[in-house]
C-alpha positions, 0 to 999 in steps of 0.5 A, a space after each residue: 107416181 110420175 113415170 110409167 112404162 107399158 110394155 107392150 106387143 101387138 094384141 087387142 090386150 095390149 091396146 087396152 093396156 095401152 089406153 089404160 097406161 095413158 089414163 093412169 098418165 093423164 091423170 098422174 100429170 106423169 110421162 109414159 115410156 113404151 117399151 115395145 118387144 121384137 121377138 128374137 125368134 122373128 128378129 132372127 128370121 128377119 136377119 136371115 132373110 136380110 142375109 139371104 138377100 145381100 148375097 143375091 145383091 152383093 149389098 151390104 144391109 144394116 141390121 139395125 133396119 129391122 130394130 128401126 122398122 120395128 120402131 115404125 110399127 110400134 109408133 104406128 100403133 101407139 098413135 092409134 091408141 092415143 090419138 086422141 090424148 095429149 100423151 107423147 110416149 117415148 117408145 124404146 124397142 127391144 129384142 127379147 125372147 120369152 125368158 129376156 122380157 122380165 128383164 128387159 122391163 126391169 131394166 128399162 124402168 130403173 134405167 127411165 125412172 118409173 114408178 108403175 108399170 103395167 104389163 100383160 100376163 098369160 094365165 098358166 097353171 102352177 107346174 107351167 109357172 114351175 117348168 117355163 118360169 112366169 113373166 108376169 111374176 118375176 117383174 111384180 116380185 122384182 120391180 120396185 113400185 106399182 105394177 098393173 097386170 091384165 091377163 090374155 
């Protein structure tokens, strides 16, 4: 095992996770990606808002600002979880919504070469997994290696 990726959110679970990741990558003597989520539903309130301001001023906004923003808060909060390791993450920042993330995990790890991937899951009731689908089990029956998961 020498690449991992966590993927991760802002919670208290997640910075656990975190922590977790950078000890499995400590002592693997591996790398570690962080593949940091931006809701869609968020991301697109925030292209409204970005909308709604460049018709008041007339200016023309990238929307990649908030994919960028989104990356300072990500490395904001992974340093603060690893500021005491030697670990330098690479971060990669998506937008995704509940039903995309699965695959964004899948395809962020075969795309990094990794071997482990540690996630957070949401406990749900059987016909909950049923109706909406269940994260967690589409990437541990799709991902081709280890896989650590903790519950919210």
């Amino acid at each position: 095992m020498k690449h991992g990726l966590v993927s991760l959110r802002e919670s208290e679970t997640h910075r656990e996770l975190l922590a977790e990741a950078a000890e499995w990558c400590a002592g693997a003597d591996g790398t570690l990606v962080v593949l940091w989520h931006l809701d869609e539903g968020e991301y697109d309130a925030d292209v409204d808002t970005l909308e709604s301001v460049e018709r008041v001023e007339r200016v023309d906004y990238d929307h990649s600002a908030i994919v960028e923003g989104a990356a300072v808060h990500a490395t904001e909060f992974v340093e603060s979880v690893l500021s005491e390791t030697d670990i330098d993450p690479e971060i990669v920042v998506v937008v995704d919504s509940e039903t995309t993330r699965a695959q964004h995990v899948l395809d962020t790890a075969v795309e990094r070469t990794c071997d482990h991937v540690f996630i957070v899951g949401t406990s749900r009731s059987p016909a909950g997994k049923a109706v909406f689908g269940d994260f967690a089990q589409r990437v541990i029956l799709n991902f081709d290696g280890y896989t650590t998961l903790v519950t919210e």
